[in-house]
N, C-alpha and C positions, 0 to 999 in steps of 0.2 A: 831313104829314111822317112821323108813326108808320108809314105804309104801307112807307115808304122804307128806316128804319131797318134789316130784318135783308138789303137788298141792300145796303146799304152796311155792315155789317158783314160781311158775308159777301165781300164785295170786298175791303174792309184782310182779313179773313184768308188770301183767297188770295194778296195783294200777298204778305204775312207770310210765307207758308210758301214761295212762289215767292223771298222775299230768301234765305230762310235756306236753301231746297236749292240754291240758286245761288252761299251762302257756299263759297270754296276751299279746297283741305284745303292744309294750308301744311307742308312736308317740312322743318321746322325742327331734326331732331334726328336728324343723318346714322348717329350707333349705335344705330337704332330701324327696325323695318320696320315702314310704314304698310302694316297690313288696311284694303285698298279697300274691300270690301262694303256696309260699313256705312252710308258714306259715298254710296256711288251711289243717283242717282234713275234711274225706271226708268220706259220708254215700251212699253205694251202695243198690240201694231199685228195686223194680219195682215201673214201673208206678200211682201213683196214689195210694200208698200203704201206705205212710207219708207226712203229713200235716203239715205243719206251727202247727197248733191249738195241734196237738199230741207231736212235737215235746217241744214246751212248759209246756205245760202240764205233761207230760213222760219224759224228758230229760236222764230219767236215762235209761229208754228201748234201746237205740240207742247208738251204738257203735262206735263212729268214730274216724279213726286211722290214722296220718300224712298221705297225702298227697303224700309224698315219697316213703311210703309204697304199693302203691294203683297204680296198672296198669290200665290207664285209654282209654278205646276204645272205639267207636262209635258201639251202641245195640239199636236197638229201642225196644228192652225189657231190657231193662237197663237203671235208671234213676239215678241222684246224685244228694244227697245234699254235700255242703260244710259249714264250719263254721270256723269262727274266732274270737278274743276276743280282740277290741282292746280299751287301755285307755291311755286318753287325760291329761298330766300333767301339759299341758300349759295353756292359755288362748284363743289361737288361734281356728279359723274355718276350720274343716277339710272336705276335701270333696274326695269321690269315684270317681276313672275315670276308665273307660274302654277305655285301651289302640286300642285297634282293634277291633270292632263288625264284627263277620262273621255271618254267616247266621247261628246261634245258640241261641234260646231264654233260656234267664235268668231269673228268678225274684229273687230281695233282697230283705231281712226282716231284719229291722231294729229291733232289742228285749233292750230292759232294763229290768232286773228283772224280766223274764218271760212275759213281758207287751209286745205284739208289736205296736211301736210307727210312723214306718212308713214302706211302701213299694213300691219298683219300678218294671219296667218293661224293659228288654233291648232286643233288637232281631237285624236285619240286618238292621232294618230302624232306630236304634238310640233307645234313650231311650223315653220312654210314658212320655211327657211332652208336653209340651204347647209354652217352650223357647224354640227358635229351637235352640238357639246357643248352648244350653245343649242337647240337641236333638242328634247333629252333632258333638260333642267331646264327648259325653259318661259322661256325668259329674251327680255326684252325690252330694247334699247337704247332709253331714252327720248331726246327733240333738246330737252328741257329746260333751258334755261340758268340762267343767274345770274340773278333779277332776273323772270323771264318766267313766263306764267302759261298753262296750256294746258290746253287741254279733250279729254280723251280719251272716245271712246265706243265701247261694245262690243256689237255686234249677236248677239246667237243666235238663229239658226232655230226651234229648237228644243231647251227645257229638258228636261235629262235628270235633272241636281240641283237642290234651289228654292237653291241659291247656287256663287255665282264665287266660287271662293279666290283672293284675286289679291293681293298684294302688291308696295307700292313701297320699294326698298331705295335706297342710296348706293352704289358700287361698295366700298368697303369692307365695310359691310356683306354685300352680296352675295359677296365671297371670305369673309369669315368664316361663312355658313349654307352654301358649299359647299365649306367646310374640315371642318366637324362631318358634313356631308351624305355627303364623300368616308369621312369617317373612320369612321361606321356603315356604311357600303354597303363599305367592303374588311375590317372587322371581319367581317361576316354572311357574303362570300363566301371568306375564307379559315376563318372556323367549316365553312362546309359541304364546302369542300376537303379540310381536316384529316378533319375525321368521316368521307367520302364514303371517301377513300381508306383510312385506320384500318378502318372495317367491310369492306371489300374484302379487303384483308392479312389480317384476323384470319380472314373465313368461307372462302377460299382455306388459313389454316392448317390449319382447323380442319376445314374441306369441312364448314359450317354451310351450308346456301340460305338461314337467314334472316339472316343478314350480308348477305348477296351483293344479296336483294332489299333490303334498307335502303340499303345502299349505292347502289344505282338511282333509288330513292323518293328518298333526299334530293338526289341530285343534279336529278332533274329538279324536285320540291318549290321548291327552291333557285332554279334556274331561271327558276320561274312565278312568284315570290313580285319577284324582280327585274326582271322582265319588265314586271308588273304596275305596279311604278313606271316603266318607260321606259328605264329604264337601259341598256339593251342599247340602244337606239337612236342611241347615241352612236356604235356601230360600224357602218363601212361597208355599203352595198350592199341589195336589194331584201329579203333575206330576213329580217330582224329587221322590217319591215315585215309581212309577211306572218303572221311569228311570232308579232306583237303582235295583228293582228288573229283569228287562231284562239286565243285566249287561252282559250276554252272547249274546245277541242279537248283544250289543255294541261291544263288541269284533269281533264280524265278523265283523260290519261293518268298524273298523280296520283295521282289518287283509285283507280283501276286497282291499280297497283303499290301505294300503301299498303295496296289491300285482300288483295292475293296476299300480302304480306309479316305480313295480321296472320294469313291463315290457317297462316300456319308458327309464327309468335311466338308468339301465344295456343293453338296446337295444337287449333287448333277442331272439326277432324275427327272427333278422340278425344274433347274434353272436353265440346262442344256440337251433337252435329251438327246437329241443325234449326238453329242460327246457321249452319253452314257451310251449310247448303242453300240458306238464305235470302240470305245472302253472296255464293254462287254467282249466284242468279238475279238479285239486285243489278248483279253486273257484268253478266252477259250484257244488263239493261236497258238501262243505261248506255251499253253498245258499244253498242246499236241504236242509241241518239240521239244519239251522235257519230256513227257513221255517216252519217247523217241531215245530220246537218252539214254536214260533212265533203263529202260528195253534194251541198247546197245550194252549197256554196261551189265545187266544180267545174264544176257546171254554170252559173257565172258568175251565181250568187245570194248575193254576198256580206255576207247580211244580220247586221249587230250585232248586233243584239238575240237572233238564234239563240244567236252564243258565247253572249250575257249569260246566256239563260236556260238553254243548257246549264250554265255552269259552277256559275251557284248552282243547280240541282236536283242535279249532284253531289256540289258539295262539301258543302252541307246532307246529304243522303241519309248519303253516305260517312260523314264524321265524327259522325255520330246515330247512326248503327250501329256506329262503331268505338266510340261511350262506352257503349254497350246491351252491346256483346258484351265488351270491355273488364270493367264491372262483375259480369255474369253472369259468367266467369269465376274473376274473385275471390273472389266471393263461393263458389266451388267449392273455394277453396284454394289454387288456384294465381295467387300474389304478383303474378307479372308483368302480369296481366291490371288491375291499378291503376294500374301504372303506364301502361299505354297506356291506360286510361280518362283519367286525369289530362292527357296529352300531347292528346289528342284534345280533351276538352274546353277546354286552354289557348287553344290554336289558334281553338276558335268564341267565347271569351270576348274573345280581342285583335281580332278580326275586326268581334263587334259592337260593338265598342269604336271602329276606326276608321269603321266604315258611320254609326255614329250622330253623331260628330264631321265623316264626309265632307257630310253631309245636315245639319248644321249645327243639330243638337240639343247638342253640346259646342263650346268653341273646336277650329280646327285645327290647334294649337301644334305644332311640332319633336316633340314625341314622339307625338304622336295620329298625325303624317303616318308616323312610323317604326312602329306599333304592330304592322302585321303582320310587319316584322321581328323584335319581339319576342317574338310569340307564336309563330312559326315557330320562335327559337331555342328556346324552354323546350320545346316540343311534342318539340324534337331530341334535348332533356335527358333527357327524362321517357322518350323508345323508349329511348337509350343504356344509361338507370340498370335500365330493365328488360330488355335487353339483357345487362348486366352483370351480374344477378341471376340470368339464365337460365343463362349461362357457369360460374358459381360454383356455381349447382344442380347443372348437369350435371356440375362436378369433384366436389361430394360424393356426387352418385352413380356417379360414378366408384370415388371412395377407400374409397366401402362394399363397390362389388362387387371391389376389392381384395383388399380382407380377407377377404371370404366364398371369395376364392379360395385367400388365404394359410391359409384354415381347412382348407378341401378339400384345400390340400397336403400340410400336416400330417397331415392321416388316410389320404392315399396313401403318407405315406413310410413308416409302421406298415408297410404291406402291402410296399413294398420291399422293408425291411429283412426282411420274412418270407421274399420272394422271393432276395434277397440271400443267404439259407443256404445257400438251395438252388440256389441258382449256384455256389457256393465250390466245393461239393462236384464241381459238374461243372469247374469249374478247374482244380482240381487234376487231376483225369483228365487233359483234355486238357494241363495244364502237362508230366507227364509224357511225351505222345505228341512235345507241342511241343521240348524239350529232347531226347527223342533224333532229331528230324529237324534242329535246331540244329548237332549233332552229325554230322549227314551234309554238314552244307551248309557247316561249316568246313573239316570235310576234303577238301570240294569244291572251297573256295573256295583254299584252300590247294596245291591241285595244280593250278589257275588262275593261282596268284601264280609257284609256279615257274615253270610251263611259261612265263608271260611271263617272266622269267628268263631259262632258255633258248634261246627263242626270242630274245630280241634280243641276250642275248652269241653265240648260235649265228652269225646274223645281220652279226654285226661281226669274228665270228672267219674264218668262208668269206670276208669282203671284203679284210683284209689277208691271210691264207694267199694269197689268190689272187696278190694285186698286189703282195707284199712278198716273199713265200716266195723264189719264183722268181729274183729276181733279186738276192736276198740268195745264195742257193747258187753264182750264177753269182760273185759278188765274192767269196764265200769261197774258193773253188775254184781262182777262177784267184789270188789273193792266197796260195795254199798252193803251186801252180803255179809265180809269179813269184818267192818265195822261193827253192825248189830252183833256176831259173832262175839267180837269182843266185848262189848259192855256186856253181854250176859254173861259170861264169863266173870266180869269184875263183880258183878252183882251174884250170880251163884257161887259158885265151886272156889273161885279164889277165897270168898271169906271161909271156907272151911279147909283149907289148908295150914300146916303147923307154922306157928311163925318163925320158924327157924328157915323153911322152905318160902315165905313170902316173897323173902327180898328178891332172890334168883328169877321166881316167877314173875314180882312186877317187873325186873329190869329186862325178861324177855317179853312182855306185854308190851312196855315200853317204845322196843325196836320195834313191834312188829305194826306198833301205831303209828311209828315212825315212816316204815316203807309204807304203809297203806295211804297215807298221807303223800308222798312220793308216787305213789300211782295216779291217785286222782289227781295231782297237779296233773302229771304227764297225762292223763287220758283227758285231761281239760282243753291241752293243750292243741292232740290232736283234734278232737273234736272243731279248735278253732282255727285250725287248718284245713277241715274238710269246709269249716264254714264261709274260710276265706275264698275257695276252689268257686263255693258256688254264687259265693258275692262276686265272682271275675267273670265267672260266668251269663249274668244277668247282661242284659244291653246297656251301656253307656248313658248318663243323661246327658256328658256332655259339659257340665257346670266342674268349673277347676275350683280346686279346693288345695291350699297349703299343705304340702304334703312332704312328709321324712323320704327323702330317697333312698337314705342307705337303707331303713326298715321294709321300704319296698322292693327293693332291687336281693336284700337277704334273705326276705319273704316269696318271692319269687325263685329265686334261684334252688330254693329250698324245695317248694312244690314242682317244679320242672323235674330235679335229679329224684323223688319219691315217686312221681307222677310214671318216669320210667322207668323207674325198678320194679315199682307193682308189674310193668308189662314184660320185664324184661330182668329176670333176677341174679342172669348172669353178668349185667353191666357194672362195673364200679368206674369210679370216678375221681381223683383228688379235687376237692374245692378247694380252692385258696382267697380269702376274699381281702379285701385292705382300705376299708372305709374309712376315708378323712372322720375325725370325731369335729362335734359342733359345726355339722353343715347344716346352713342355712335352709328353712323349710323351703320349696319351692310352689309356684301355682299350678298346678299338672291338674288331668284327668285318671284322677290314681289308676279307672279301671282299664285305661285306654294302653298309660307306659306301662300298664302291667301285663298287656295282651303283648307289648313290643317288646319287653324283658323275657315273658316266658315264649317269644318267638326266636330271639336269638340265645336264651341258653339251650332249645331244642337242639338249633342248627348246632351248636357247639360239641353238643353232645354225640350227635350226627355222626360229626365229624370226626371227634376221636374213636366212637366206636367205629368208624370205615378202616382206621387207620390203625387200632388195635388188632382187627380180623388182619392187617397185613403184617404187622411186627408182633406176631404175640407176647413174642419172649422177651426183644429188650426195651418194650415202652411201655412208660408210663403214660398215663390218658389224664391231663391234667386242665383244669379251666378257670381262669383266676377272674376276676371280678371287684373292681375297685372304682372307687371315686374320689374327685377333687377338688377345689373350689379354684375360680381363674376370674381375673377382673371382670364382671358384670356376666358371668354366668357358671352354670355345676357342669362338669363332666363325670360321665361315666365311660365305663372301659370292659368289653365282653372279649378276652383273648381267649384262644385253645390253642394247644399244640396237635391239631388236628392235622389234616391229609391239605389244606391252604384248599387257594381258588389259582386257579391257571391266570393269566395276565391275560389269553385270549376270551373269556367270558366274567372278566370284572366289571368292566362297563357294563354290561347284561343283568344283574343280578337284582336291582332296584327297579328292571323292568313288567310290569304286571305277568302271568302267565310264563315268565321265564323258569324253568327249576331246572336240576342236575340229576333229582331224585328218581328212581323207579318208576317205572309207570304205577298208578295206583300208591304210593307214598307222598307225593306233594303237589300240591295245583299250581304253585310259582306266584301264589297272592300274599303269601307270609310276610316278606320284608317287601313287595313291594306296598302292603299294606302298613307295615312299621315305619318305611319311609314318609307316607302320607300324613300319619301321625305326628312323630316328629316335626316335619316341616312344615306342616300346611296346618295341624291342631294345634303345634307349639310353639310355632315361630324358631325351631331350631337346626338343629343340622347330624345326618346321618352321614359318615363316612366310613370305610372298610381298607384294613391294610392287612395285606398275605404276602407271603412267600412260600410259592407252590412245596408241599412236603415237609414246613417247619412249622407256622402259625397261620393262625387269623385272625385281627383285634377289630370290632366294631367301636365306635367311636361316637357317642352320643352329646350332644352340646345343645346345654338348657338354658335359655337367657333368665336373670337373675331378675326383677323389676327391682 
């Protein structure tokens, strides 16, 4: 019997350990997610050697023995199954996730009773579905019911990690880890949105390149770090696929741009250069075995384990040289070189922080799976704050070489003011040369102002002599003619007519001495409007004299609209005029405001014929003209509803030699000679108000004594 005893112990122990990895894990507590691992026994096969269909079938051939018991290494002649049993006492839907897919393919088998009821597929690109959002979290719908108990089991080819992070959740559960899961992954890509574009704006303001490259580095950083969890997988189509698997590609092109971004930040050129050389030949290594890659993978060698092992030889390389060159720096004086030490080393302290927890030396909790996002943000902290320290350096060496220049101002204005004497001295020389050619160029400007004078009463005096004269002589002539006519008449042949015919004949004697009478007023009249013409005409003496304004501004406006009708017989015009009665006589140079009244009823006239030739049909060409009296001076007022003045050449119009007119119709001395009158003869004030296409009112103001 003694012989017997350690087979039959050894028999109850294996019964023993076979009951109790055969006990099922029971999902009793739907706000908890059961970690599988622990839990799985696990079948070491070769390749291709056990089947789903055998292991059904045969369950009893196969030995599988916790999990814990089981050292588990990466053999590509070494295959594993896993199993577990788990039952559903609730009502709830439970569902599988795969906390991390690495570049390791899995398939699960769903079994009930020997039956299998369903199967997936999970590898680096997520799981074989069709949802991407299940695609890119690992998620697994379990057909676990109420009551039921099911045995899942999970084939890998080939171990990449010595463990499956796999958890079973409740769907509750499961929306709450991808409520908090949503909530850090749109926190980290709106951090890097904000940053990415902030360093952009600022190195554009500032025309820094080391903004510009930060701003690159983080976005692609950013990028790699998201990529890395799957996330991007969730979006349609082949190339996040393809993106995921060059993941080492990506990493260079990281470690790339962070390395060109530290050689501006840390000014390694200047501060270190054997780092900068070393720097240099770093990348160009780098590129070669991306390259290399890159090559493999287009010549339809798309092997993993290239990315793998490119990306950790760079990012290793990279960030060991960026905490070397970072510290050497500092250690020179220059501040910022700590902080992209610190930033650099944050990044490889959260990294082995997640690799040690992925390889299952820590648990894989909610923050261990997030760790590279938070070592990526502080890493972003830590360039920013020495980013920001760089900025503020370079404003105080700004604000010193300020000063040093507001000191060197200071000692040039000494010499100025030396300079400055001996300028005076030449000023005044030429002030004297300047004041007597001042002096030529007034009295220049002055027989400029008359001659326009002249010229345009000359002008208006040839247009009525011409078309007035004449036929004013013919009605005075024969009206001195039809006189004499008449009395011989009275004196002949009337006393020999019957007196029955007298009455008839005097009472048409009568009329006709009537109108003859009515001629010569009126031919009296013109007469003293040709003689006013040429009273305006004479030169000025200059002596004011008390003078009717409305009688002159009516008297004027009068010859101005005759003036151009003799030249012009197709012009009409409404005048509208609206003279205060009993205005006060004023002290003027009659002949002077009379040159400045028949200057601005010109322009008026000007204007509405410009603006007549454009609207034929529905305008009227109207020019009103009135006066008022105002606490201690007379106003007058020249409106038209002419073509106005633009706003961009009003200010211009008071200036000598400015005009609008034709070449050959105006010299531009009209109103600025009106102005000088006014103001500088009269002590008063010329102003102009328009609205391009509606009016223009000139605005005269005479002080009263």
């Amino acid at each position: 019997m003694k012989p017997l005893l350690p087979a039959v112990t050894l028999l109850l122990l294996y019964f023993v350990c076979a009951t109790a990895s055969a006990q099922p894990v029971v999902l009793s507590d739907p706000d908890q997610t059961c970690y599988l691992f622990d839990h799985l026994a696990v079948l070491e096969t070769h390749p291709e050697q056990v089947t789903i269909d055998s292991l059904m079938q045969h369950p009893e051939r196969y030995q599988f023995v916790p999990v814990k018991q089981k050292t588990l290494f990466r053999d590509p002649k070494r295959s594993y199954w896993f199993k577990v049993d788990l039952t559903n006492p609730s009502p709830d839907n439970y569902f599988l996730r795969f906390f991390y897919l690495d570049d390791m393919l899995v398939r699960v088998y769903e079994v009930t009773k020997n039956q299998l009821i369903a199967s997936w597929q999970t590898d680096f690109y997520g799981v074989a579905t069709t949802n991407l959002f299940q695609r890119s979290r690992g998620i697994i719908p379990l057909r676990l019911q109420q009551g039921q108990t099911q045995t899942l089991y999970f084939f890998v080819p080939e171990m990449v990690m010595p463990a499956l992070h796999i958890g079973s959740m409740s769907s509750q559960m499961l929306a709450k880890e991808n409520h908090y899961q949503e909530l850090v992954n749109g926190l980290f890509i709106g951090f890097i949105v904000i940053i990415a574009i902030y360093c952009l704006l600022l190195g554009i303001r500032l025309g820094d390149r080391g903004n510009l490259l930060y701003a690159i580095w983080t976005v692609i950083s950013g990028t790699l770090v998201i990529n890395s969890y799957g996330i991007l997988l969730e979006l349609p189509g082949n190339w996040v696929v393809v993106l995921r698997h060059n993941i080492g590609v990506q990493v260079w092109a990281s470690i790339l741009f962070q390395l060109v971004f530290m050689f501006s930040f840390l000014q390694l050129k200047q501060r270190a250069r054997w780092l900068y050389q070393t720097g240099i030949g770093l990348c160009v290594v780098i590129t070669i075995a991306a390259l290399g890659v890159v090559y493999a993978y287009l010549s339809g060698n798309p092997d993993q384990d290239l990315q793998r092992y490119l990306g950790t030889l760079v990012s290793f390389a990279g960030t060991l040289f960026g905490v070397v060159a970072g510290i050497n720096v500092a250690m020179k004086g220059y501040r910022p070189g700590l902080f992209y030490a610190l930033g650099s080393l944050s990044i490889n302290v959260f990294t082995v922080l997640f690799v040690v927890s992925l390889y299952g030396g820590s648990p894989f909790t909610f923050w261990a799976r997030n760790s590279l996002f938070i070592g990526h943000t502080v890493e972003i902290i830590c360039y920013m704050l020495g980013l920001t320290y760089k900025v503020n350096l370079l404003k105080k060496h700004q604000d010193e070489a300020i000063q040093e220049q507001l000191r060197l101002t200071q000692e040039n204005q000494t010499l100025v003011e030396t300079q400055n004497r001996v300028l005076e001295e030449k000023v005044e020389q030429r002030t004297a040369q300047l004041q007597e050619s001042l002096t030529i160029l007034k009295v220049t400007q002055a027989q400029l102002v008359q001659k326009e004078k002249l010229a345009s009463l000359g002008e208006l005096t040839a247009g009525i002599a011409h078309e007035i004269q004449n036929p004013l002589n013919f009605v005075n002539n024969f009206s001195e003619v039809s006189n004499e006519l008449v009395d011989e008449l009275k004196e002949g042949p009337f006393q020999k007519l019957p007196d029955t015919e007298k009455d008839y004949a005097e009472e048409i004697l009568g009329d006709l001495i009537q109108n003859l009478q009515k001629i010569s007023h009126h031919g009296g009249r013109a007469s003293a409007i040709v003689k006013g013409m040429l009273e305006h005409s004479r030169t000025s003496t200059g002596e004011k004299q008390p003078t009717d304004l409305n009688a002159l501004a009516d008297e004027c406006l009068r010859l101005a609209y005759h003036g151009l009708r003799a030249k012009d017989k197709n012009f009409n015009c409404q005048l509208i005029t609206d003279f205060t009665p009993d205005l006060p006589s004023v002290s003027i140079v009659a002949q002077d405001m009379g040159r400045v009244l028949l200057n601005l009823y010109n322009n008026a006239f000007y204007a509405v014929g410009q603006r007549s030739a454009q609207e034929p049909d529905s305008y009227a060409p109207t020019v009103w003209v009135s006066t008022r009296q105002e606490p201690g001076r007379l106003v007058l007022c020249v409106r038209d509803n002419g073509t106005g003045i633009p706003d961009a050449i009003r200010a211009k119009i008071f200036q000598p030699f400015f005009t609008t007119k034709p070449t050959g119709e105006g010299t531009g001395l009209g109103l600025s000679l009106s102005y000088d009158i006014v103001t500088k003869g009269h002590g008063g004030t010329l102003t102009v108000e328009s609205l391009p296409g509606e009016f223009t009112q000139f605005v005269i103001n005479l002080p009263v004594a």
